[in-house]
C-alpha positions as CSV (number, residue, x, y, z in Angstrom):
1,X,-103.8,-1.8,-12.8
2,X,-102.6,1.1,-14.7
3,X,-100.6,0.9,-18.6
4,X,-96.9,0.7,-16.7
5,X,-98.2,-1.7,-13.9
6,X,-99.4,-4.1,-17.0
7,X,-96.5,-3.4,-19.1
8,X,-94.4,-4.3,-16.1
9,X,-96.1,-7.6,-15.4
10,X,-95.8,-8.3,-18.6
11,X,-92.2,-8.1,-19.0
12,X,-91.7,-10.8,-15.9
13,X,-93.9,-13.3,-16.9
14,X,-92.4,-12.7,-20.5
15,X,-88.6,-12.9,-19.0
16,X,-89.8,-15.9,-16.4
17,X,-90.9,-17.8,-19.9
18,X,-87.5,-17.0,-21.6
19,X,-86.0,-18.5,-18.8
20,X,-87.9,-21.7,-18.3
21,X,-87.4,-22.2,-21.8
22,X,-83.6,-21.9,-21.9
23,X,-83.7,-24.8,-19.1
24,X,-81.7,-27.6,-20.2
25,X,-83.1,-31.1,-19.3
26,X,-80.1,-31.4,-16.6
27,X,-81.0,-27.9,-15.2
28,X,-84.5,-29.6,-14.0
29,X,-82.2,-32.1,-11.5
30,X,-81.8,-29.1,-9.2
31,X,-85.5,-28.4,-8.5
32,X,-86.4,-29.9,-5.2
33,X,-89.4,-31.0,-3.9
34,X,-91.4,-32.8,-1.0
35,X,-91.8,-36.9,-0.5
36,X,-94.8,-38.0,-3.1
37,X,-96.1,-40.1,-0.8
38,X,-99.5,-42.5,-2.1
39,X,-101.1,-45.8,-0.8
40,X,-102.8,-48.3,-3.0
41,X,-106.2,-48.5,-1.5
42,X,-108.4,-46.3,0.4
43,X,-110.4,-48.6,2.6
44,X,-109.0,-52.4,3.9
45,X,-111.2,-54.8,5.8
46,X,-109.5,-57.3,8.1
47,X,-110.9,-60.0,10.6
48,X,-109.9,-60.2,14.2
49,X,-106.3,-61.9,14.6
50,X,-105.0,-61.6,10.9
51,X,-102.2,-59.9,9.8
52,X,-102.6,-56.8,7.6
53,X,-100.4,-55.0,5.4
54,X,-101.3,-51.5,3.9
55,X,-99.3,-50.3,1.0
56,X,-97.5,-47.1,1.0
57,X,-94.7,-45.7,-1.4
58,X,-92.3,-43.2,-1.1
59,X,-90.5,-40.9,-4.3
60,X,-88.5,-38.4,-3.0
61,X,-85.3,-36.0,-4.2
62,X,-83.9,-35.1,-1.9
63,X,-84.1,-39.0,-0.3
64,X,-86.6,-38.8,2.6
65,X,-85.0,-39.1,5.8
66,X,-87.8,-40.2,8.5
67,X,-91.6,-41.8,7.3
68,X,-94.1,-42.4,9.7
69,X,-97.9,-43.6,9.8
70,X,-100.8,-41.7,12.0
71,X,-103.8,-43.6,13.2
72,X,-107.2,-41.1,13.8
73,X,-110.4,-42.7,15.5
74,X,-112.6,-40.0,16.0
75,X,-110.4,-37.0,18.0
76,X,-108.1,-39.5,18.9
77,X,-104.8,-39.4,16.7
78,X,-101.5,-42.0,17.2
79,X,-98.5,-41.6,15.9
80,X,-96.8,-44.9,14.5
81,X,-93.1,-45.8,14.0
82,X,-91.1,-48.8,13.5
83,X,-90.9,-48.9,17.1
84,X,-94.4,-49.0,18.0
85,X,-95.8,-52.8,19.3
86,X,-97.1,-54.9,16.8
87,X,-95.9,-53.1,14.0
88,X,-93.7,-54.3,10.9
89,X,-91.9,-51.6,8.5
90,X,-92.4,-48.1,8.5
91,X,-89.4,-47.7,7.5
92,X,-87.1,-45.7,4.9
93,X,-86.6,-48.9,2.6
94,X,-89.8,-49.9,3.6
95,X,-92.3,-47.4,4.4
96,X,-96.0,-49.7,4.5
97,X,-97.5,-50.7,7.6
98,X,-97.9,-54.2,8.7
99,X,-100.0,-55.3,11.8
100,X,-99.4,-58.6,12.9
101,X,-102.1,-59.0,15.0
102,X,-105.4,-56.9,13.9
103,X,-107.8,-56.1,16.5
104,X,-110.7,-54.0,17.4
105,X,-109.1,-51.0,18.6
106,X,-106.8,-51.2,14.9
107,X,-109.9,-49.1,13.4
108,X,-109.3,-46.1,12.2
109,X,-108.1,-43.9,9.4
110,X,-104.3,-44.5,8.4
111,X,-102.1,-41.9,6.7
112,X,-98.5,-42.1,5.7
113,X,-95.7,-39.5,6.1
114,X,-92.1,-38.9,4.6
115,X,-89.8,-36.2,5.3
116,X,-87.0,-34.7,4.1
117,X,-85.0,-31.9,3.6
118,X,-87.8,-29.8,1.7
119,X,-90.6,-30.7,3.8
120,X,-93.1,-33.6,5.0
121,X,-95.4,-35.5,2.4
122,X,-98.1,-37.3,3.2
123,X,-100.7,-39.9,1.6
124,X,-104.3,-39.6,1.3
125,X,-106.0,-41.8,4.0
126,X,-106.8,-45.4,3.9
127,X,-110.0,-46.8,6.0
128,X,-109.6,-49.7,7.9
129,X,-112.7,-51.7,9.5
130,X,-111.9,-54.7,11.5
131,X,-114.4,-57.5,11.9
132,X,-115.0,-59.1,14.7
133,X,-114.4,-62.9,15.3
134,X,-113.8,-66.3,17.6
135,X,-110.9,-66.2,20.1
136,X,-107.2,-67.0,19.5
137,X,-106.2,-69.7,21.9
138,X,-102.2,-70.1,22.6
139,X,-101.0,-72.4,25.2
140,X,-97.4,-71.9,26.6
141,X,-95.6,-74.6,25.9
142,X,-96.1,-78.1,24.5
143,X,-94.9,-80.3,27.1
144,X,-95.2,-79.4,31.1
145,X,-93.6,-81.5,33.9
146,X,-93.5,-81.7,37.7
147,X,-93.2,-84.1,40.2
148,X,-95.9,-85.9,42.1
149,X,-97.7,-83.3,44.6
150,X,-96.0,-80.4,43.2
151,X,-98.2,-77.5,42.0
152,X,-98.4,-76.6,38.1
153,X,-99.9,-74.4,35.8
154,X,-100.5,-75.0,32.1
155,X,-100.7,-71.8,30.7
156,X,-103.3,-70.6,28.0
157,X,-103.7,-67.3,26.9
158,X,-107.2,-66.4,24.9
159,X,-106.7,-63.0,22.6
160,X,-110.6,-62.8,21.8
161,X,-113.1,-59.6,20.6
162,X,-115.9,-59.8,21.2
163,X,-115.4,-60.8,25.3
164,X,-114.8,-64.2,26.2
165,X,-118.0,-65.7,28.0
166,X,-116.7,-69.2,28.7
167,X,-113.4,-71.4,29.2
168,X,-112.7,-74.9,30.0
169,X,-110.3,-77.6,29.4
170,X,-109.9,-81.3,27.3
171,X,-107.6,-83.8,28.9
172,X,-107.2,-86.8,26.6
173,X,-105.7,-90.3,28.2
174,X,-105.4,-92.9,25.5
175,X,-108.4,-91.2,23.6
176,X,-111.0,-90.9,26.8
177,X,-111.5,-87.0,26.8
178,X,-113.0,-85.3,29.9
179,X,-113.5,-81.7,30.6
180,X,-112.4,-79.9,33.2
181,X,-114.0,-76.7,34.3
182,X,-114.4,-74.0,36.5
183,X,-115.3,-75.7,39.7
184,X,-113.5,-78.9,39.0
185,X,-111.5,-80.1,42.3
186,X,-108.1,-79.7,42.6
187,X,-108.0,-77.0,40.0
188,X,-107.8,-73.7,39.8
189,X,-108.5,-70.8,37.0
190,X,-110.3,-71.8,33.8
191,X,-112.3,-68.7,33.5
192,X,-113.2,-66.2,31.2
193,X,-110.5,-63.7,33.6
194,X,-107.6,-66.5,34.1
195,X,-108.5,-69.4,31.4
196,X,-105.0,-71.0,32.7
197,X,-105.4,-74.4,34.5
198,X,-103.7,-74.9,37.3
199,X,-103.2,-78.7,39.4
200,X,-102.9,-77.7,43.2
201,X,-101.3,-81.3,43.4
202,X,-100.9,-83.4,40.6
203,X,-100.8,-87.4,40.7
204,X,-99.6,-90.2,38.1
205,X,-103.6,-90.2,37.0
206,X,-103.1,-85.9,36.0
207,X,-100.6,-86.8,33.1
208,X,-101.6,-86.9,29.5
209,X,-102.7,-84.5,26.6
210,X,-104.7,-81.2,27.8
211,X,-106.4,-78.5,25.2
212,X,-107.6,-74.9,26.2
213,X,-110.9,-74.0,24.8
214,X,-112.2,-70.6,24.7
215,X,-115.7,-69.6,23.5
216,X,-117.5,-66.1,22.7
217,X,-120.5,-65.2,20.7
218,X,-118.9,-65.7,17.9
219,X,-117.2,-69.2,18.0
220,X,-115.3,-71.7,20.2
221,X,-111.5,-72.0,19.1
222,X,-109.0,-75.0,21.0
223,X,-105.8,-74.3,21.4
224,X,-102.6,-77.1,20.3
225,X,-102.3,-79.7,22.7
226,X,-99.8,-79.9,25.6
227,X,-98.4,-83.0,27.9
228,X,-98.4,-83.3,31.0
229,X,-95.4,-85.3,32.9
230,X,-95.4,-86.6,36.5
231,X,-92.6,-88.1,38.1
232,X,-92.1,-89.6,41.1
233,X,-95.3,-91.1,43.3
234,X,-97.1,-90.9,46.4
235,X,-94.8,-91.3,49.2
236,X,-95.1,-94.8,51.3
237,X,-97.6,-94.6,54.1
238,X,-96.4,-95.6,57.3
239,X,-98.0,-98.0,59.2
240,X,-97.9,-96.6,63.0
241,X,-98.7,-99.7,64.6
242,X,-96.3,-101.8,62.6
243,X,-93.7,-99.5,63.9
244,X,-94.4,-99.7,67.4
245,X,-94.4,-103.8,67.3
246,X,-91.2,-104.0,65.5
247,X,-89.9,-101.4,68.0
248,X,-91.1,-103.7,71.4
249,X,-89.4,-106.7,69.3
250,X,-86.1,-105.0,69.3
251,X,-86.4,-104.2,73.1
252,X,-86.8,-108.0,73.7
């Protein structure tokens, strides 16, 4: 750089300076700039089935108008909104992340966005390992009728990681507990693919208090109990014979 280069470099960063320094306080309202976007941790551990909440706030003038979370596992990157399954917030008055429901495939590096007029602002990126546990057993409902003979299913649904290996059932009459498995007759389901239990025809002896139980490497969990109703009974049996001598009486 020659004398009149320098001198003229000078000169700018000498008038820049003037002006920066004439700025009044309200002057520095005008100066815009992208969401500062942070989270509070940078690595979570949750167990299968909790709920999870990571942090994230949001300073931005102008106001942000959109904020959203990306997921990366390896080369595999997901986008999260406030629409996305299983999800709580993400959004503008509330821009952290819950999961209601962690799970395995929840791993991953998490990094929150907010954008505005300016431009898109983004977080550092928070770690999250999920550990492994025993399975969550739900039934359907509490209380199940039918009426004698009539097929029913008492649903149970087993959200479990690692795989379920086994599934049976408690049914409870006046505090005598039995299990009922697999191949039990008259039943259908109760496995590690359809851990429902099904009565292909249910009787006055079916009703009473039934449990799901679901077992994996890790643990056995039981579900909350249900009730079963039956109403009505086994229809009369006819006695043929009876018939036909009651019949040769009336021809008499």
């Amino acid at each position: 750089m020659n004398a009149d280069e320098d001198h003229r470099a000078s000169k700018q960063t000498n008038d820049t300076m003037r002006q920066t320094a004439t700025l009044k306080p309200e002057d520095y309202k005008c100066i815009l700039y992208v969401p500062n976007v942070e989270v509070e941790v940078r690595e979570q551990t949750a167990h299968f089935g909790e709920e999870l909440s990571i942090q994230c706030t949001v300073q931005s003038d102008p106001v942000h108008g959109k904020v959203y979370w990306e997921k990366r596992n390896g080369d595999e990157v997901t986008s999260l909104t406030s629409q996305t399954k299983g999800i709580r917030g993400i959004t503008i008055d509330q821009p952290s992340l819950t999961i209601m429901f962690v799970a395995s495939t929840d791993t991953g590096s998490y990094t929150c966005y907010a954008q505005n007029s300016v431009g898109v602002g983004k977080s550092k990126t928070t770690k999250l390992n999920v550990v492994a546990g025993a399975p969550v057993v739900n039934i359907g409902s509490v209380f199940y009728t039918t009426v004698f003979g009539v097929q029913i299913t008492l649903e149970c649904a087993v959200i479990v990681d690692p795989p379920v290996r086994y599934v049976f059932w408690h049914k409870n009459i006046n505090g005598y507990l039995t299990s009922i498995i697999h191949v039990a007759v008259g039943t259908q389901g109760i496995s590690p693919t359809s851990s429902s239990l099904t009565i292909v025809f249910p009787g006055k002896s079916d009703q009473g208090e039934y449990i799901c139980i679901a077992v994996n490497d890790l643990g056995k969990r039981r579900s909350l109990p249900t009730l079963l109703s039956v109403s009505g009974d086994s229809p009369r049996s006819t006695n043929h014979i009876a018939l036909q001598n009651i019949g040769g009486c009336s021809d008499s």
